[in-house]
TORFIMAR-653557 format. One record per residue (C-alpha): residue number from 1; residue in three letters; x, z, y. Coordinates in nm, 4 decimals. Example, Ala and Ser with C-alpha at 12.3 -4.5 7.8 and 13.67 -1.06 7.14 Angstrom:
# TORFIMAR-653557
<1; 'ALA'; <1.2300; 0.7800; -0.4500>>
<2; 'SER'; <1.3670; 0.7140; -0.1060>>
This chain:
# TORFIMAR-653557
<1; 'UNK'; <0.1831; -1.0208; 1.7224>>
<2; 'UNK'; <-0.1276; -1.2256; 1.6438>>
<3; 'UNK'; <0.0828; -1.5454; 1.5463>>
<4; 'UNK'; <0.3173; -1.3172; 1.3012>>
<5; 'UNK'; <-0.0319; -1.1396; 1.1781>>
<6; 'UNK'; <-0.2177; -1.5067; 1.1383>>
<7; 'UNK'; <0.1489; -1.6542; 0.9418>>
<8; 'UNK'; <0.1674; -1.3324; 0.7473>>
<9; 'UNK'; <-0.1764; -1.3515; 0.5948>>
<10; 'UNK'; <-0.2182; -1.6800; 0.5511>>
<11; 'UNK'; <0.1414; -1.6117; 0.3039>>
<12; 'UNK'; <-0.1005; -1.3248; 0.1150>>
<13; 'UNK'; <-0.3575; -1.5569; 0.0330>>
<14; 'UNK'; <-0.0908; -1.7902; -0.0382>>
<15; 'UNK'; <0.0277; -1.5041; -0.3944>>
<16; 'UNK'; <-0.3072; -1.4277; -0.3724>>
<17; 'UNK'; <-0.5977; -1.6083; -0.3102>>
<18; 'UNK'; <-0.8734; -1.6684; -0.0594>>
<19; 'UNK'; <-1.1415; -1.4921; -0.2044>>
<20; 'UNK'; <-1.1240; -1.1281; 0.0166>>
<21; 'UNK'; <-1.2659; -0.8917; 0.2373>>
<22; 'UNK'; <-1.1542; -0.7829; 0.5609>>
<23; 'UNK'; <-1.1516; -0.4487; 0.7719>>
<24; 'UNK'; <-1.0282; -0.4853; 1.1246>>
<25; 'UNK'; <-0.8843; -0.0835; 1.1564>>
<26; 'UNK'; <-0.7271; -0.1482; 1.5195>>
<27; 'UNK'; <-0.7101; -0.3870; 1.7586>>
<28; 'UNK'; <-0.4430; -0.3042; 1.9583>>
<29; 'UNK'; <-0.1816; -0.3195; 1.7853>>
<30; 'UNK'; <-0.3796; -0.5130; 1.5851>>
<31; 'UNK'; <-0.4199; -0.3808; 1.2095>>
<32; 'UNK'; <-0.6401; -0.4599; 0.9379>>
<33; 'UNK'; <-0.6767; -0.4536; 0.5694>>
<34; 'UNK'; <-0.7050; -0.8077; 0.3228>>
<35; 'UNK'; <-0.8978; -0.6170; 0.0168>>
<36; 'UNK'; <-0.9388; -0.8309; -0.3281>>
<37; 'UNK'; <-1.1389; -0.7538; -0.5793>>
<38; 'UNK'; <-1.0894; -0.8112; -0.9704>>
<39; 'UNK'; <-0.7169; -0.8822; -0.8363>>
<40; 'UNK'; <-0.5090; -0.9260; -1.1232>>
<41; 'UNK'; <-0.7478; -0.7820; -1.3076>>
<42; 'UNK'; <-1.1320; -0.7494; -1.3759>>
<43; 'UNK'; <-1.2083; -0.4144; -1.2372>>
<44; 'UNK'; <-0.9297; -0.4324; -1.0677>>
<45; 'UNK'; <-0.8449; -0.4221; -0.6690>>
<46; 'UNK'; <-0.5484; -0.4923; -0.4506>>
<47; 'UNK'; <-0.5251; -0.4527; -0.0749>>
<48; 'UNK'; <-0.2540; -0.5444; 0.1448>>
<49; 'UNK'; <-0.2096; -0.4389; 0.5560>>
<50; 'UNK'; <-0.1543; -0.6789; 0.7685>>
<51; 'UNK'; <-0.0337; -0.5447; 1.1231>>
<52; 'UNK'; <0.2273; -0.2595; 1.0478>>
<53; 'UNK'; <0.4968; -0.4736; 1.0713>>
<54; 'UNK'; <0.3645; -0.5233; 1.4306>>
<55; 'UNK'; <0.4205; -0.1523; 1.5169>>
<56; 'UNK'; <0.7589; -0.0292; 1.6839>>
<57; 'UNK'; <1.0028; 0.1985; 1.4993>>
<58; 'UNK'; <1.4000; 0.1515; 1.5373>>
<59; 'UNK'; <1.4403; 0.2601; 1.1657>>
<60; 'UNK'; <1.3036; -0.0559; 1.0974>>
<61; 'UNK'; <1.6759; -0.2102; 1.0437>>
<62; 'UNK'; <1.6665; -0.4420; 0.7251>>
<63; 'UNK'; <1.2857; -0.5719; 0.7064>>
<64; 'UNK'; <0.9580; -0.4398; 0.8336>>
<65; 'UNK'; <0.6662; -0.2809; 0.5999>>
<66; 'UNK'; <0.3764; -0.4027; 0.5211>>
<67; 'UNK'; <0.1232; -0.1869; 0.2869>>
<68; 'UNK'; <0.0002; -0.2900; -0.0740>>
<69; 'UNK'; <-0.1964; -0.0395; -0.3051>>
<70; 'UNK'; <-0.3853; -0.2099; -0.6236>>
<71; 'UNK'; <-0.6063; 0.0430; -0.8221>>
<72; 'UNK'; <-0.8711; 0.0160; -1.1320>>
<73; 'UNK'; <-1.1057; 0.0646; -0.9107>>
<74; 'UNK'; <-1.3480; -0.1557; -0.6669>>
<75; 'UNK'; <-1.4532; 0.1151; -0.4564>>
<76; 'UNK'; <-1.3551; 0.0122; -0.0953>>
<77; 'UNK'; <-1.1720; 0.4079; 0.0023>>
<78; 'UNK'; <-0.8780; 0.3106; -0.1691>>
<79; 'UNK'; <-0.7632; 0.0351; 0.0380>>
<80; 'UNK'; <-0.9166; 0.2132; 0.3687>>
<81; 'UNK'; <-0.7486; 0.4759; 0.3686>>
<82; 'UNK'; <-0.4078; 0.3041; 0.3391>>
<83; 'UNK'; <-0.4905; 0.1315; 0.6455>>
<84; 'UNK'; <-0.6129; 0.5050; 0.7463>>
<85; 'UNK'; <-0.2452; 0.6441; 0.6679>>
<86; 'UNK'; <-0.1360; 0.3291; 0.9015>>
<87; 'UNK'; <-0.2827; 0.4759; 1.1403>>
<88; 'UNK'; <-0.2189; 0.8178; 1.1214>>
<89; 'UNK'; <0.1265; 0.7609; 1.0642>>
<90; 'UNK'; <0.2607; 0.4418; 1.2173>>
<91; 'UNK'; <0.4645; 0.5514; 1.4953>>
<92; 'UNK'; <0.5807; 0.8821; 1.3121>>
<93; 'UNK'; <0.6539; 0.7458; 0.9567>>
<94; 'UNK'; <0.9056; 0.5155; 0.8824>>
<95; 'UNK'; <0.7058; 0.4366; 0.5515>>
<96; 'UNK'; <1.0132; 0.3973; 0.3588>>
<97; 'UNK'; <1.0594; 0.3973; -0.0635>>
<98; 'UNK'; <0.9746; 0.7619; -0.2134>>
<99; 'UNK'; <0.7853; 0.8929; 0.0949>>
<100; 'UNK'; <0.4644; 1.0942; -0.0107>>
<101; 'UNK'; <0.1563; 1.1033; 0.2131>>
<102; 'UNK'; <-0.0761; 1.3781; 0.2202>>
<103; 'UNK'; <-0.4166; 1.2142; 0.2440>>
<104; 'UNK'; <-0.5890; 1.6016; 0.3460>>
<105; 'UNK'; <-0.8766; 1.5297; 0.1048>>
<106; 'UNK'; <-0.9729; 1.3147; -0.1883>>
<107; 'UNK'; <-0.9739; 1.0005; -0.0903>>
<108; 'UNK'; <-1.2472; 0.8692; -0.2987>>
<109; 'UNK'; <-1.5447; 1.0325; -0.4484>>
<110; 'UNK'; <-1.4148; 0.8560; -0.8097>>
<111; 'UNK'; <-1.1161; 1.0660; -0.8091>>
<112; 'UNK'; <-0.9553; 1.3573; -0.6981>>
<113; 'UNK'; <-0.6430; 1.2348; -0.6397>>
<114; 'UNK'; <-0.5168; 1.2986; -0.2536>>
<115; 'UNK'; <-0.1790; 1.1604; -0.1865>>
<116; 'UNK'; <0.0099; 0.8372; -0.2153>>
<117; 'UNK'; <0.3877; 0.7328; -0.3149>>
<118; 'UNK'; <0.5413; 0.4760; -0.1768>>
<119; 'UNK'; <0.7801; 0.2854; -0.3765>>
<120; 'UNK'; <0.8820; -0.1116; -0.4874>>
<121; 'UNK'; <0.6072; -0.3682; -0.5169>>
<122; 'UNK'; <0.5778; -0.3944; -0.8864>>
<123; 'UNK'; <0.2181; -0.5566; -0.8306>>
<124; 'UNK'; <0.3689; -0.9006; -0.7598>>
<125; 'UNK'; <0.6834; -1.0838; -0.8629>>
<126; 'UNK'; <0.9983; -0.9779; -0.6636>>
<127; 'UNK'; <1.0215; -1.2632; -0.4605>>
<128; 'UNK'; <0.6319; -1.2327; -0.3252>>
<129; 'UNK'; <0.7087; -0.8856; -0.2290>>
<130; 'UNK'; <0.9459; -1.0419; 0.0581>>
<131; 'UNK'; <0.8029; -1.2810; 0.3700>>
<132; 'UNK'; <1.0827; -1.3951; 0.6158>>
<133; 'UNK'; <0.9828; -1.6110; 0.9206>>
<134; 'UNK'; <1.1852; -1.6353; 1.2544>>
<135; 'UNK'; <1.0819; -1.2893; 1.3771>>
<136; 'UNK'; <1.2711; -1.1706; 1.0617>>
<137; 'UNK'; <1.1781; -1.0084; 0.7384>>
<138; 'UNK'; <0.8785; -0.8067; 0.6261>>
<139; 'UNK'; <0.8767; -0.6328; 0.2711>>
<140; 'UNK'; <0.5523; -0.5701; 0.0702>>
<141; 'UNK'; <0.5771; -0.2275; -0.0987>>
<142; 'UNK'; <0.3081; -0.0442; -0.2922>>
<143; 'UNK'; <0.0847; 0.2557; -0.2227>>
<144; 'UNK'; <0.0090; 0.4511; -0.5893>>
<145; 'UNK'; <-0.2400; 0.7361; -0.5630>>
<146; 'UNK'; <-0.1425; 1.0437; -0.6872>>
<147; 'UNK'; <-0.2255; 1.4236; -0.6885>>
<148; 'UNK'; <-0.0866; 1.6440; -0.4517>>
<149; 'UNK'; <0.0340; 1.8834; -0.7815>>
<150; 'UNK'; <0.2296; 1.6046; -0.8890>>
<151; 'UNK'; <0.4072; 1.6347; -0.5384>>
<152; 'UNK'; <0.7075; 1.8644; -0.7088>>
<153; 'UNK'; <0.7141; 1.6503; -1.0356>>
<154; 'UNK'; <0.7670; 1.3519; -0.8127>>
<155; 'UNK'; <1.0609; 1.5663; -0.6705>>
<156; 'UNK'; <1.2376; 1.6853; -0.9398>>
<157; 'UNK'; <1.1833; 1.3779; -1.2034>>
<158; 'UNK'; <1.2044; 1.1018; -0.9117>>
<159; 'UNK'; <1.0069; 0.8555; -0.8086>>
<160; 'UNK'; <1.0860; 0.5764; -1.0482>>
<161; 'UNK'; <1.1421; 0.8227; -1.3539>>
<162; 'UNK'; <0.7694; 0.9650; -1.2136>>
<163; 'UNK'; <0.5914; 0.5637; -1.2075>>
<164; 'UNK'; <0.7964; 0.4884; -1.4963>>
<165; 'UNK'; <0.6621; 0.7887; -1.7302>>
<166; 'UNK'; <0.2911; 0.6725; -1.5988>>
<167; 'UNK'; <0.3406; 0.3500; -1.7474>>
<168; 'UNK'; <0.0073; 0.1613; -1.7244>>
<169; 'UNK'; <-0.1853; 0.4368; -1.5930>>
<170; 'UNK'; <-0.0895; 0.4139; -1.2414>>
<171; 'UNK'; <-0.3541; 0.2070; -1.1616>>
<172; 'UNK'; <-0.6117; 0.4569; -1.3259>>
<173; 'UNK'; <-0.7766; 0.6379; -1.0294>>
<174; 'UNK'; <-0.9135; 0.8372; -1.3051>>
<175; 'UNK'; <-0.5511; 0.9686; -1.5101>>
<176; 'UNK'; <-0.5006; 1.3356; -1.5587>>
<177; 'UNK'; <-0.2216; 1.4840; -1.3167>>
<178; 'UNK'; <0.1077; 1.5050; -1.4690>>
<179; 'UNK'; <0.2566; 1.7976; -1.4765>>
């Protein structure tokens, strides 16, 4: 686990950079979180797990999961509690496109926004959001805050109609709830 965990993040700061801060959440399994500030953006921060591809789940057929959630925002909750959800979740979830997570409060004092969706990377080029080494394949995909009213939105519209209709505010921890 360590050697996939060390190859894994040296490939983030390879689309990335070097330039990051990181939580240890858990060491065994080990998890922890590779935060970036102003990344792509000024004012801007991206986080990525690096660990829940570690965890056991026989759903886990095509690729494992690893977490990415990039907000305009540089207050360190955001990526926290997606490592938090890791935790919560890891051998119960199967973290899979168009899941929702309840966070059970705001997650940051910025925002009131309480849930995630899961869905595609659209953060980085395709072909970052995929690392294969010999123990097989692990897929990035992307945490977007959201409001737990937008829950039934989400479900009737979609989740890609639902990111789509967002447009650029989907990184704005501060966007009015749709719906």
């Amino acid at each position: 686990m360590k050697r996939r965990n060390d190859l894994f993040r040296k490939y983030v700061e390879q689309i990335a950079g070097h330039n990051y801060v990181s939580y240890n959440l858990n060491e065994n399994p080990s998890l922890f979180v590779m935060t970036y500030a102003n990344v792509p953006e000024i004012g801007q921060q991206t986080a990525f797990t690096i660990g829940l591809s570690n965890y056991a789940n026989d759903r886990w057929r095509l690729g494992k999961p690893e977490l990415l959630v990039s907000v305009n925002s540089l207050d360190s909750c955001w990526p926290l509690a997606m490592g938090e959800l890791v935790l919560r979740a890891s051998g119960s979830q199967d973290f899979s496109v168009g899941q929702i997570f309840k966070f059970g409060s705001e997650i940051s004092s910025e925002s009131q926004m309480d849930a995630f969706l899961l869905y595609y990377c659209i953060v980085l080029e395709r072909e970052d959001a995929v690392y294969r080494d010999s123990d097989g394949i692990i897929n990035i995909v992307q945490l977007f805050p959201i409001y737990t009213s937008e829950i039934d939105e989400i479900k009737r519209m979609g989740s890609r109609s639902f990111l789509t209709r967002m447009g650029e505010s989907i990184y704005d921890v501060h966007r009015q709830p749709i719906g």
